[in-house]
VEXGULUM-947011 format. One record per residue: x, y, z of N, C-alpha, C, O in turn; residue number from 1; residue in three letters. Coordinates in steps of 0.02 Angstrom, whole numbers, plus 50000, padded with zeros to 5 digits. Each point is the difference from the previous one (the first is absolute). Example, Ala and Ser with C-alpha at 12.3 -4.5 7.8 and 13.67 -1.06 7.14 Angstrom:
BEGIN
[[50660 49716 50390] [49955 50059 50000] [50045 50060 50000] [50052 49999 50033] 1 ALA]
[[49930 50054 49931] [50042 50059 50003] [49961 50055 50037] [50025 50055 50008] 2 SER]
//
This chain:
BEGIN
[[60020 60037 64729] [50003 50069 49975] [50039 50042 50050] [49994 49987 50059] 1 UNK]
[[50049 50065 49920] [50050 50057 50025] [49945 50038 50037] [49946 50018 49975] 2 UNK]
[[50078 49992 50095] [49984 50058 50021] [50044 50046 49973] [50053 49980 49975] 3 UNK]
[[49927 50108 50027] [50002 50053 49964] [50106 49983 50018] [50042 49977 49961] 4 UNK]
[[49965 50048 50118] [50072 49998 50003] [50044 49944 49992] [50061 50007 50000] 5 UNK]
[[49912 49940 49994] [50048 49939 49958] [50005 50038 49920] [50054 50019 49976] 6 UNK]
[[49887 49988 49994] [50003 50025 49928] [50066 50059 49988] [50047 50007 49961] 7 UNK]
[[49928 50022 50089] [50037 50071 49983] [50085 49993 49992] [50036 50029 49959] 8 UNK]
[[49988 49911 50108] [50056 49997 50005] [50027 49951 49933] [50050 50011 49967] 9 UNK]
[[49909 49941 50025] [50020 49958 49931] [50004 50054 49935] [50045 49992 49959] 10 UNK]
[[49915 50055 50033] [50011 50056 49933] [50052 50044 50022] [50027 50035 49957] 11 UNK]
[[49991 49969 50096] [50075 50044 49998] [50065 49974 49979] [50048 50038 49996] 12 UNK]
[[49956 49878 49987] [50029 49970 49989] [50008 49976 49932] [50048 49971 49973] 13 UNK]
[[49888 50049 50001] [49999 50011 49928] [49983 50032 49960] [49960 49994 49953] 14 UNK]
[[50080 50053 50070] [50013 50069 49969] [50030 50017 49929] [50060 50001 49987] 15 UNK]
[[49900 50009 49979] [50015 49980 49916] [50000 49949 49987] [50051 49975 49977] 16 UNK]
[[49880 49982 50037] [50003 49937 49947] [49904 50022 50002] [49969 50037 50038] 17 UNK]
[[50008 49923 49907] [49920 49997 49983] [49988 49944 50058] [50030 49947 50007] 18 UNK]
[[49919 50080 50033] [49986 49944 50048] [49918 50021 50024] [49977 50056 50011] 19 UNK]
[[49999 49892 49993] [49948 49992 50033] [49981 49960 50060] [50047 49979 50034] 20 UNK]
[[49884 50006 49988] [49965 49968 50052] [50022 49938 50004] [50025 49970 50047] 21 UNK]
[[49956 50003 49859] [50022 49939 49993] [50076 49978 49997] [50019 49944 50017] 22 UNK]
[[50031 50113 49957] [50050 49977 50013] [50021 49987 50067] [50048 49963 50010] 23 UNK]
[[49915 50070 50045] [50028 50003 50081] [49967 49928 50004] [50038 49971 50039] 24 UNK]
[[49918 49988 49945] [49969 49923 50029] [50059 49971 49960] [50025 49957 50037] 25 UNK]
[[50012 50047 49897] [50029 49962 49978] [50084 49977 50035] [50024 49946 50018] 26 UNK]
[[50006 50139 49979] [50029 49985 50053] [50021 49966 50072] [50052 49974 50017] 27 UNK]
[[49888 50037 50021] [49999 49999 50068] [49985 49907 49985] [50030 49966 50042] 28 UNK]
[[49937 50000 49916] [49987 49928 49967] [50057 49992 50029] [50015 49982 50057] 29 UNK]
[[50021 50038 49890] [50068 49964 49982] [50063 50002 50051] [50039 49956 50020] 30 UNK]
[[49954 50129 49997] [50041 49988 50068] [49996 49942 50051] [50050 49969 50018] 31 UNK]
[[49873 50014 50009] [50015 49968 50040] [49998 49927 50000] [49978 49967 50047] 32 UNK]
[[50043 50009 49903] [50013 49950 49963] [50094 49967 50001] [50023 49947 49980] 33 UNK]
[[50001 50098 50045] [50077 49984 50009] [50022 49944 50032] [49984 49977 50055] 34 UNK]
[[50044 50009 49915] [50020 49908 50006] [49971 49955 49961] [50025 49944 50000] 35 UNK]
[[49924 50066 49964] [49968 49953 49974] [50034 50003 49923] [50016 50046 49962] 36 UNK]
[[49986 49892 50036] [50026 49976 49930] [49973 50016 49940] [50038 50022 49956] 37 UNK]
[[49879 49970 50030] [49988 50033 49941] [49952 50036 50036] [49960 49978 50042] 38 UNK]
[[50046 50078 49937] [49964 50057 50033] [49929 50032 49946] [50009 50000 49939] 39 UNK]
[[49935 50022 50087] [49965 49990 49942] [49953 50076 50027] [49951 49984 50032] 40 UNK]
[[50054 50069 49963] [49982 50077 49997] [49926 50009 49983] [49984 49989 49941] 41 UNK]
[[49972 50028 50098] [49942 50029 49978] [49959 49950 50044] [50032 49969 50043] 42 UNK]
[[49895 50019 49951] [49947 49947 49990] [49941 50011 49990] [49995 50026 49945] 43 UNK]
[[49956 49969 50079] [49914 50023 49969] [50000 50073 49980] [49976 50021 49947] 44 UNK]
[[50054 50020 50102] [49998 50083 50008] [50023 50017 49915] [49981 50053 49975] 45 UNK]
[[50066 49891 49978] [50018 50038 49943] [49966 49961 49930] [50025 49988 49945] 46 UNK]
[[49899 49996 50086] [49951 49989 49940] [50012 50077 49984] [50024 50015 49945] 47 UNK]
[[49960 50037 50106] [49979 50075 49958] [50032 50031 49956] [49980 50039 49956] 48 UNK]
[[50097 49932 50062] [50067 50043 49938] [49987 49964 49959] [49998 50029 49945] 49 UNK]
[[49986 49882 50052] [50011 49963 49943] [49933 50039 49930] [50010 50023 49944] 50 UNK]
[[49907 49966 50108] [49950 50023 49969] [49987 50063 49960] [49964 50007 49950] 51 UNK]
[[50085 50051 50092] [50022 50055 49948] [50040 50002 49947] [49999 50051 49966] 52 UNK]
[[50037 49903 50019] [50032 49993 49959] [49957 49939 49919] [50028 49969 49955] 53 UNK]
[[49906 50039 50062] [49938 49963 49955] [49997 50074 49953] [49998 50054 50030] 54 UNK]
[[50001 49942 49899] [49953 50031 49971] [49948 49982 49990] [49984 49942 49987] 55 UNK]
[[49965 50127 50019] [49941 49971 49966] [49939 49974 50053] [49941 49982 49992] 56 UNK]
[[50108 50027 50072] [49928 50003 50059] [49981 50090 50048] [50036 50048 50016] 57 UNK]
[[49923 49943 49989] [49987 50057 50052] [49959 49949 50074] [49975 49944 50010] 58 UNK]
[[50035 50099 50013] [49952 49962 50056] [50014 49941 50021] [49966 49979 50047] 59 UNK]
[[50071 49992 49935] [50025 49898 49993] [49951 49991 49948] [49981 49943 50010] 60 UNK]
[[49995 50075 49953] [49964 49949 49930] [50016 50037 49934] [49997 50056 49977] 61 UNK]
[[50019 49887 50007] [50038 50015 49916] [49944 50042 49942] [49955 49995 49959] 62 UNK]
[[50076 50035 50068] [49933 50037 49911] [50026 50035 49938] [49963 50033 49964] 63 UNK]
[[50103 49957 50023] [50025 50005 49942] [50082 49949 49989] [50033 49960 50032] 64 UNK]
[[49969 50069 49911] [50057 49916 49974] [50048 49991 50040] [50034 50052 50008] 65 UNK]
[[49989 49890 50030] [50051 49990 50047] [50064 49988 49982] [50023 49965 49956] 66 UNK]
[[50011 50077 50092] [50064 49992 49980] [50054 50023 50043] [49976 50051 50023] 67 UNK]
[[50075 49942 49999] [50040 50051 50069] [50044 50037 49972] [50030 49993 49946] 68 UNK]
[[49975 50070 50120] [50042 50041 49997] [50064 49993 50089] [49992 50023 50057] 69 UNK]
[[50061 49937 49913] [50036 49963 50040] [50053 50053 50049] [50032 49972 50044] 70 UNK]
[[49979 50113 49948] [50061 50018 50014] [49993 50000 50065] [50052 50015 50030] 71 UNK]
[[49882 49970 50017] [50018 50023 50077] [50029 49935 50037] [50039 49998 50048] 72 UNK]
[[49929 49943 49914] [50026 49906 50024] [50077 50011 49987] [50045 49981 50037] 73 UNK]
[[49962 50056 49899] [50082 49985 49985] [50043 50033 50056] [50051 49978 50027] 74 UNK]
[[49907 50099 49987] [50045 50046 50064] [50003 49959 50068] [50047 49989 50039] 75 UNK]
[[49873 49987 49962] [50036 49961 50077] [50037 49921 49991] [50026 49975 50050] 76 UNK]
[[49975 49995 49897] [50035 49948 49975] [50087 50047 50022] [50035 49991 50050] 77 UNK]
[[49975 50052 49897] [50074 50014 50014] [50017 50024 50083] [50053 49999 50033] 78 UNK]
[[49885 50021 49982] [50017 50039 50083] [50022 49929 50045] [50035 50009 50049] 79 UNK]
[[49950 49941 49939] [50013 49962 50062] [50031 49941 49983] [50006 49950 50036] 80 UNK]
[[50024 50061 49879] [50058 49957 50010] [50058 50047 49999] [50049 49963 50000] 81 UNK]
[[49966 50084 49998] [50023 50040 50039] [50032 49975 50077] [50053 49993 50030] 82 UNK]
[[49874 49998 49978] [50040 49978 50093] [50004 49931 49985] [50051 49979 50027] 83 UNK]
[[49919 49972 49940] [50009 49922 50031] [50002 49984 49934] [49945 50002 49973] 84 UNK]
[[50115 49979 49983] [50009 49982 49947] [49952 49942 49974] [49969 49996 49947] 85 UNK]
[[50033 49949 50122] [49975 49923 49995] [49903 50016 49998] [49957 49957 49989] 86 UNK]
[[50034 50103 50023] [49920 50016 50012] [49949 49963 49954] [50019 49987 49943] 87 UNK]
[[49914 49994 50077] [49959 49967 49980] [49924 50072 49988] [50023 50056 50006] 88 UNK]
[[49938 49944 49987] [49941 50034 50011] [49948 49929 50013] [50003 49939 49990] 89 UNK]
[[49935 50125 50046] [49948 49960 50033] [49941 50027 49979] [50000 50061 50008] 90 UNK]
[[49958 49921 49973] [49936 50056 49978] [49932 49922 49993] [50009 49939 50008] 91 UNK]
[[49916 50110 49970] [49951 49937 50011] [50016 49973 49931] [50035 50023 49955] 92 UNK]
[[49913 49893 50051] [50017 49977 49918] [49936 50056 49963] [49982 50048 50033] 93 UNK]
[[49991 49940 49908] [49973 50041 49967] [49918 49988 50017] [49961 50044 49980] 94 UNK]
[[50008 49889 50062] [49948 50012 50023] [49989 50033 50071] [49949 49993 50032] 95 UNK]
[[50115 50047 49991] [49975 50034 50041] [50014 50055 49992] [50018 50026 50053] 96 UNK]
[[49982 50012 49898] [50030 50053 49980] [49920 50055 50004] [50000 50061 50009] 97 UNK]
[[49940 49895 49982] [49948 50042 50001] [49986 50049 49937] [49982 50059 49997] 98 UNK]
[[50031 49897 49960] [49992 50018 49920] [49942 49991 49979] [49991 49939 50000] 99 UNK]
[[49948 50094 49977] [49945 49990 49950] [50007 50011 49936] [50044 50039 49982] 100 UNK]
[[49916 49931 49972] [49990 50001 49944] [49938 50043 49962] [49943 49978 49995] 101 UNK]
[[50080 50088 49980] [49940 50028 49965] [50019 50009 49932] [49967 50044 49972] 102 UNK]
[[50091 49916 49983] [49996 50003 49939] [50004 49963 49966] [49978 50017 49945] 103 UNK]
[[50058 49892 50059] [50026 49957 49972] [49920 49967 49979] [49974 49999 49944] 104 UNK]
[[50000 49977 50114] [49944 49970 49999] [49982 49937 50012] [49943 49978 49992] 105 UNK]
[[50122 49981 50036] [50014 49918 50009] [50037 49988 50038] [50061 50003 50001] 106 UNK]
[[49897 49979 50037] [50052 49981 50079] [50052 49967 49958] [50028 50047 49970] 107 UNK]
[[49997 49902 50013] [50064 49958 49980] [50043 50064 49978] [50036 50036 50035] 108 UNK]
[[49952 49968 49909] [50031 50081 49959] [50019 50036 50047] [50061 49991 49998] 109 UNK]
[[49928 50047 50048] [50009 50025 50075] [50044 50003 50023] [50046 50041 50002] 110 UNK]
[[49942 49903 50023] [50052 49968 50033] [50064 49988 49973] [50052 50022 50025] 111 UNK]
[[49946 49945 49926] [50057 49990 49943] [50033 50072 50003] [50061 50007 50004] 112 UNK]
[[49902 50037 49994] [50049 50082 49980] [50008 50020 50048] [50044 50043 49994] 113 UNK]
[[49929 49949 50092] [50043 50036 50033] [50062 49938 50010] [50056 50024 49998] 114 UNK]
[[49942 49944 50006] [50055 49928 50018] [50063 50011 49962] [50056 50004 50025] 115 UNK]
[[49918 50004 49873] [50054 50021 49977] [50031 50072 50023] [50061 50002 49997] 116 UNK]
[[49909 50048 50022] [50023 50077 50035] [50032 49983 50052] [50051 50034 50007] 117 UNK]
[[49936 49907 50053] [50047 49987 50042] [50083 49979 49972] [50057 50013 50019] 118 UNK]
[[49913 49946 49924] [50076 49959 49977] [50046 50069 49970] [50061 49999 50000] 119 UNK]
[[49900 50056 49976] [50062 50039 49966] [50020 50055 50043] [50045 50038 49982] 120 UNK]
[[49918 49970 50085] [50037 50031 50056] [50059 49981 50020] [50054 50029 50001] 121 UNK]
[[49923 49894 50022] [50051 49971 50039] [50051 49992 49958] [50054 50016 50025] 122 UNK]
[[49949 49963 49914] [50041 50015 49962] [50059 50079 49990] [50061 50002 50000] 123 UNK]
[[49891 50049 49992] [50028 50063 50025] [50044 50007 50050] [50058 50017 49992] 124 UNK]
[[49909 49965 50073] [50034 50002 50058] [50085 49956 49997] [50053 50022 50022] 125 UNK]
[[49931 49892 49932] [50060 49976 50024] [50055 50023 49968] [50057 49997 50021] 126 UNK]
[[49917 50037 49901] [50055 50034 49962] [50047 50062 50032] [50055 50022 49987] 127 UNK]
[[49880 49996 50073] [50053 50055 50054] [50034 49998 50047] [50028 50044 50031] 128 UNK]
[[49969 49868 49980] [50064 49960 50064] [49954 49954 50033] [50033 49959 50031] 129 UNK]
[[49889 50028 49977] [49963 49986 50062] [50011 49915 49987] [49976 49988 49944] 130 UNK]
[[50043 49969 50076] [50017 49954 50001] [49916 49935 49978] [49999 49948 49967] 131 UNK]
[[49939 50096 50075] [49961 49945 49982] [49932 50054 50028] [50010 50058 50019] 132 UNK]
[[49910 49903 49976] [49985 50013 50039] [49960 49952 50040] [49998 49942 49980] 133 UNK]
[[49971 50075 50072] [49927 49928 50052] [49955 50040 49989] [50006 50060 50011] 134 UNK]
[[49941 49913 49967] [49927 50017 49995] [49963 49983 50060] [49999 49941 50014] 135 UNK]
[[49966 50103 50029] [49965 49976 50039] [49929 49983 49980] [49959 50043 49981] 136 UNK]
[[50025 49881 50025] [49953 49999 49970] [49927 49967 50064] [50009 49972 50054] 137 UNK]
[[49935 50042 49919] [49949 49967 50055] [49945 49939 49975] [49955 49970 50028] 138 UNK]
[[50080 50028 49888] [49973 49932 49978] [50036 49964 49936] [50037 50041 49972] 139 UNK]
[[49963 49917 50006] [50045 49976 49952] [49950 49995 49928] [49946 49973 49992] 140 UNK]
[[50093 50063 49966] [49952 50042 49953] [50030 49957 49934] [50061 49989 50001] 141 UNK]
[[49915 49995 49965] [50041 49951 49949] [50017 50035 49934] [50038 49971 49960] 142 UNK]
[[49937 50086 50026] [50052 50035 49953] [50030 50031 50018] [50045 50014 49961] 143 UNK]
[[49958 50022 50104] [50079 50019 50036] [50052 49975 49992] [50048 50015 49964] 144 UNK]
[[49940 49932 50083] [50039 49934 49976] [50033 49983 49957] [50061 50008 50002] 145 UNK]
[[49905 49963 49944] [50019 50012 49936] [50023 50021 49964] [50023 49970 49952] 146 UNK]
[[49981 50108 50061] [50031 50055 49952] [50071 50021 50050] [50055 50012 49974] 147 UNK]
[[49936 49989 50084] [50033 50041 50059] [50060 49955 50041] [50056 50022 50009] 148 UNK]
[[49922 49908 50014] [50042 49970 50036] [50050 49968 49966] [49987 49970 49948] 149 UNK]
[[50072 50033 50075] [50072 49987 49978] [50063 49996 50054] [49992 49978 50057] 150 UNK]
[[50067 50045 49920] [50048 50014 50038] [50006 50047 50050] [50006 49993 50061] 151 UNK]
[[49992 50073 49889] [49976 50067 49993] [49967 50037 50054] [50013 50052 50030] 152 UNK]
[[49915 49880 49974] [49947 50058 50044] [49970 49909 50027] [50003 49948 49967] 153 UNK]
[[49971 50062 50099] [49992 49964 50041] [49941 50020 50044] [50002 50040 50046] 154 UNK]
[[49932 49914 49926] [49946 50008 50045] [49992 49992 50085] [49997 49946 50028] 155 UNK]
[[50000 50107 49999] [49995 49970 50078] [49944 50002 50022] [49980 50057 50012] 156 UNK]
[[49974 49891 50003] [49952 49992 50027] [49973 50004 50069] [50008 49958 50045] 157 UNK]
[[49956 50104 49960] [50015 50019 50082] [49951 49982 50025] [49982 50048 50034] 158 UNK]
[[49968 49894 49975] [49970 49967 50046] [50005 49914 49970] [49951 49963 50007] 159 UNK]
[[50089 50022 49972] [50007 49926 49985] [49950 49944 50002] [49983 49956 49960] 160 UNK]
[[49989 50066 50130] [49929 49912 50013] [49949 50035 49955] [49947 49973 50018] 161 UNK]
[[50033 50079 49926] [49964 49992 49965] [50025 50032 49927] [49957 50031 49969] 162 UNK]
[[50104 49965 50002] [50008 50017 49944] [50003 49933 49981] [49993 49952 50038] 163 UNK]
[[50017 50044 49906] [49992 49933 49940] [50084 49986 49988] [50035 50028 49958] 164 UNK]
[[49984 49922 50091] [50076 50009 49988] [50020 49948 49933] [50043 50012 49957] 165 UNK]
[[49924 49944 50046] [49997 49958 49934] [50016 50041 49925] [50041 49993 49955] 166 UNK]
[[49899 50058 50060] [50026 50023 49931] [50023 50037 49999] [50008 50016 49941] 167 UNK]
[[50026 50034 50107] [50043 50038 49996] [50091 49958 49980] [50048 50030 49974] 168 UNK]
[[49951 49906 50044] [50058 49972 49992] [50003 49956 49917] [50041 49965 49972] 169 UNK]
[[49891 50060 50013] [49998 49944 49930] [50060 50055 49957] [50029 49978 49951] 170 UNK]
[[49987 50111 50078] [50025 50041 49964] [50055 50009 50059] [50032 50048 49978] 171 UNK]
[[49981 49945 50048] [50059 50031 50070] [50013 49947 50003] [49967 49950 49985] 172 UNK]
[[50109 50059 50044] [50038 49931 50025] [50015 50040 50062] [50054 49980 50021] 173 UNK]
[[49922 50066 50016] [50037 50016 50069] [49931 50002 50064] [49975 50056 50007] 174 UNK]
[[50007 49908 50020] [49958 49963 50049] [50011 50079 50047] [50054 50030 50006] 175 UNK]
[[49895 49986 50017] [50015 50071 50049] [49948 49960 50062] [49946 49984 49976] 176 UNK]
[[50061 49997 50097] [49959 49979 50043] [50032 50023 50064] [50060 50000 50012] 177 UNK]
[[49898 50017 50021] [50027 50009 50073] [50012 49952 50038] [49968 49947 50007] 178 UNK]
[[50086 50074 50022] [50041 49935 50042] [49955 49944 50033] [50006 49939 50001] 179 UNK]
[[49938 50114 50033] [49932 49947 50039] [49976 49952 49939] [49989 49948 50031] 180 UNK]
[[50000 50041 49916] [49984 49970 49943] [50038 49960 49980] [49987 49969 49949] 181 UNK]
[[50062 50023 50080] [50069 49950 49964] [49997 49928 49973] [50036 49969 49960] 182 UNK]
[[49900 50013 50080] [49987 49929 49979] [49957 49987 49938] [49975 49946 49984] 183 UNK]
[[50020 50113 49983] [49953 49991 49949] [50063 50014 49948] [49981 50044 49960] 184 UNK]
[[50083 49937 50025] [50046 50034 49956] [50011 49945 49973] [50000 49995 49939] 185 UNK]
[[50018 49927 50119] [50018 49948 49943] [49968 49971 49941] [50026 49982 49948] 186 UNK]
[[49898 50015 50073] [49952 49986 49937] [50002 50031 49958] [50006 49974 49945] 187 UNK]
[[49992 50105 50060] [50002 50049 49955] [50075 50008 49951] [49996 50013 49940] 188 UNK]
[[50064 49978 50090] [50070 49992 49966] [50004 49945 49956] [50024 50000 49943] 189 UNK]
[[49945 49943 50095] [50019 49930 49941] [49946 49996 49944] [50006 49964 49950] 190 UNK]
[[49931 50082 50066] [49954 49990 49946] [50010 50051 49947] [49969 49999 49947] 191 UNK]
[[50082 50051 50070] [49985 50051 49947] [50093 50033 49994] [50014 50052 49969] 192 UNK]
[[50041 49901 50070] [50052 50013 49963] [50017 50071 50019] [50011 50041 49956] 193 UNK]
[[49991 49975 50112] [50003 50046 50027] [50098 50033 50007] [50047 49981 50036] 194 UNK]
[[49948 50063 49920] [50088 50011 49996] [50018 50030 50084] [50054 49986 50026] 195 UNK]
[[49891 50059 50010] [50042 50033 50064] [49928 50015 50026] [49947 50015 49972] 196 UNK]
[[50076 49975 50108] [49930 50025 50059] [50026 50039 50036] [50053 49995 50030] 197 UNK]
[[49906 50052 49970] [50005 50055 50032] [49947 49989 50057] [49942 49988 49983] 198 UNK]
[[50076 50017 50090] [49973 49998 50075] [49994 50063 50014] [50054 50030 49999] 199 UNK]
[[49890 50009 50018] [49993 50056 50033] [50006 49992 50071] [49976 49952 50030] 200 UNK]
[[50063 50106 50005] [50003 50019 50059] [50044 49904 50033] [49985 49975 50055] 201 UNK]
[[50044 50006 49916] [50017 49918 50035] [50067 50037 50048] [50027 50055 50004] 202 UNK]
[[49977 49876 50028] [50046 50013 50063] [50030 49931 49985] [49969 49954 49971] 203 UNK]
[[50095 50043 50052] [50041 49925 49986] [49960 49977 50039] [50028 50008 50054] 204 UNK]
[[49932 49971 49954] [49975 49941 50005] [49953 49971 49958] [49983 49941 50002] 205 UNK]
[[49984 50120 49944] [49965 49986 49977] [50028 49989 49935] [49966 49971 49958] 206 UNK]
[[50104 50051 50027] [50034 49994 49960] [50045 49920 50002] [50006 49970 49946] 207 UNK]
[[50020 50003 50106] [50006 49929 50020] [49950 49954 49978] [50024 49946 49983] 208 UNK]
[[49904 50060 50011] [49956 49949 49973] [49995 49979 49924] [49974 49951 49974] 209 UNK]
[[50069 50118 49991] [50013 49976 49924] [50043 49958 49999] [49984 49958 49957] 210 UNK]
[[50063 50029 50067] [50073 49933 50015] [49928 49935 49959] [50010 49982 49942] 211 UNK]
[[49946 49999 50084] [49992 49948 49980] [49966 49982 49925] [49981 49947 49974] 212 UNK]
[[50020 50130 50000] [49950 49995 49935] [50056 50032 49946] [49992 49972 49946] 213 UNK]
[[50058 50074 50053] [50019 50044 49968] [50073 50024 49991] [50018 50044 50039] 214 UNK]
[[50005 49944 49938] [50082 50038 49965] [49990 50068 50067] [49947 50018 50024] 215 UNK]
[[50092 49996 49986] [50020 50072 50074] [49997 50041 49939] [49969 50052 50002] 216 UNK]
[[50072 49922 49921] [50009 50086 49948] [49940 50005 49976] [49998 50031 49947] 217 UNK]
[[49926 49942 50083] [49946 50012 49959] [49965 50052 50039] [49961 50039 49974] 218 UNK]
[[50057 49960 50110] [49958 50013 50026] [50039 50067 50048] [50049 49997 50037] 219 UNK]
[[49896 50076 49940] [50001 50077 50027] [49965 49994 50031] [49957 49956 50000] 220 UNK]
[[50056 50113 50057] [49944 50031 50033] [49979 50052 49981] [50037 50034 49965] 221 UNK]
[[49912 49986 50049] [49963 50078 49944] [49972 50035 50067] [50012 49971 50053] 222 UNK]
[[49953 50089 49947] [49956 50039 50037] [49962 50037 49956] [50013 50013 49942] 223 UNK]
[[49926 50008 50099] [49962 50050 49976] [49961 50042 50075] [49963 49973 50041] 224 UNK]
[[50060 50095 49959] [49987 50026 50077] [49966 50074 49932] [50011 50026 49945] 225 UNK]
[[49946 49976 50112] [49953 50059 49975] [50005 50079 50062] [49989 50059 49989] 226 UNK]
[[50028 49912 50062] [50029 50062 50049] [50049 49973 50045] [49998 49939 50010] 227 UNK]
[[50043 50094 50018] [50038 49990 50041] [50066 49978 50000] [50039 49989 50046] 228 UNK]
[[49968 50005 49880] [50057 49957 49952] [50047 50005 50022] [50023 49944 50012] 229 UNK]
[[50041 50131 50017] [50059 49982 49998] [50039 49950 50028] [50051 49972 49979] 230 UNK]
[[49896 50017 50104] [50036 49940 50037] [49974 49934 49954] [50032 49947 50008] 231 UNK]
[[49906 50053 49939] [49992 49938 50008] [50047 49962 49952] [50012 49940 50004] 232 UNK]
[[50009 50096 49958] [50058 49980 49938] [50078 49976 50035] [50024 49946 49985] 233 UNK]
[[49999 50086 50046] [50037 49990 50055] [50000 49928 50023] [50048 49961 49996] 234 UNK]
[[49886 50025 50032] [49994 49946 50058] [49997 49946 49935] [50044 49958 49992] 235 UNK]
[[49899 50050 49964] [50004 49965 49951] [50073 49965 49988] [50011 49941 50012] 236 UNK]
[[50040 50106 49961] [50073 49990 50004] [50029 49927 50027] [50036 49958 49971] 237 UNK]
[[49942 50043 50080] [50054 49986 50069] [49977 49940 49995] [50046 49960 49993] 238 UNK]
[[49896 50014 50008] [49973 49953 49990] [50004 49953 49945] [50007 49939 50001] 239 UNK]
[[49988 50097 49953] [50024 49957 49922] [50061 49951 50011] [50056 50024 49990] 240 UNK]
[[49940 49921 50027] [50056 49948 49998] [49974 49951 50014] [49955 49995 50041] 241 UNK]
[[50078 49944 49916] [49978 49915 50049] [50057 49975 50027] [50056 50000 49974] 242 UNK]
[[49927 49979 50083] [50035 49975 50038] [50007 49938 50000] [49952 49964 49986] 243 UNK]
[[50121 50005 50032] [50025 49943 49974] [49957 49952 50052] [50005 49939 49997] 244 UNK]
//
């Protein structure tokens, strides 16, 4: 979060445009993201823009007919491909969004309708340039899945030694593990036909240990930094390569 005179100096700079709090996290995301190949704007902080954009809840629990009202996803959708044409968004998957139910009456049903409300956001958003989005997710939910994983949008599972990677890949073909984990990729690639692995935070060396399992065009490096980001995207950078 902005102290007052970071804020102040970032709104003098955008001077005549609609901007908010959230647009200053989305920004400052993405800024410090430079160099990185697919760049992906936002992360947990924009459950709240996504969740306002729910009809039909107050409070986080649904108590009348659901349905969205999409124009503020579309404003910051157009705001930041604007700056990064190639841009991705980042937000939670829909069980962490902190959604209750006070009208449907069935968990399945539920679920099913906020999942489909995710699909016609993201949809919204890509019709306004956003290339894709990553769900941060903290468990592997099988009508998420189901309804949600594709090309498009890409579950990232942010504690791995206890999400259910099995079934997250029975619907994903893109393996997300941190570099320390690497040895758990070949079982997992040949059993489930793994199109691309993504290594968090890896360093060529950790990137050198795929040579013996994997095509080099299968295998990215990804990040996920929650403070301190600008250098870590950077360093991230520099590192991304295998060495012959």
């Amino acid at each position: 979060m902005p102290g007052v005179p970071e804020l102040a100096g970032w709104l003098r700079r955008k001077q005549g445009e609609e901007v908010d709090l959230t647009t200053y996290r989305l920004d400052r995301s993405i800024e410090a993201q430079e160099g990185v190949a697919i760049p992906a704007a936002g992360g947990v902080f924009y459950g709240e823009r996504w969740r306002e954009a729910f009809l039909g809840i107050e409070d986080g629990v649904l108590v009348g007919e659901p349905g969205i009202e999409p124009s503020a996803v579309i404003a910051d959708a157009l705001y930041i491909h604007a700056m990064r044409k190639d841009a991705w968004f980042s937000l939670p998957a829909p069980h962490m969004l902190k959604v209750s139910d006070d009208y449907i009456g069935d968990v399945e049903e539920f679920s099913e309708t906020v999942t489909a409300a995710y699909a016609r956001l993201a949809r919204e958003m890509r019709d306004a340039g956003v290339r894709g989005h990553v769900l941060i997710a903290d468990r592997a939910d099988e009508i998420e899945l189901e309804r949600l994983a594709g090309g498009k949008i890409i579950f990232f599972p942010r504690n791995p030694e206890t999400f259910d990677l099995e079934l997250l890949l029975e619907y994903q073909r893109d393996l997300i593990l941190p570099a320390a984990e690497v040895g758990r990729a070949p079982d997992l690639m040949d059993q489930f036909g793994v199109r691309r692995l993504i290594l968090l935070d890896a360093g060529a060396a950790d990137l050198a240990v795929t040579r013996d399992f994997a095509d080099p065009d299968m295998i990215e490096t990804g990040g996920y930094c929650e403070e301190g980001c600008p250098g870590y995207w950077g360093d991230l950078v520099d590192r991304a390569f295998i060495p012959r």
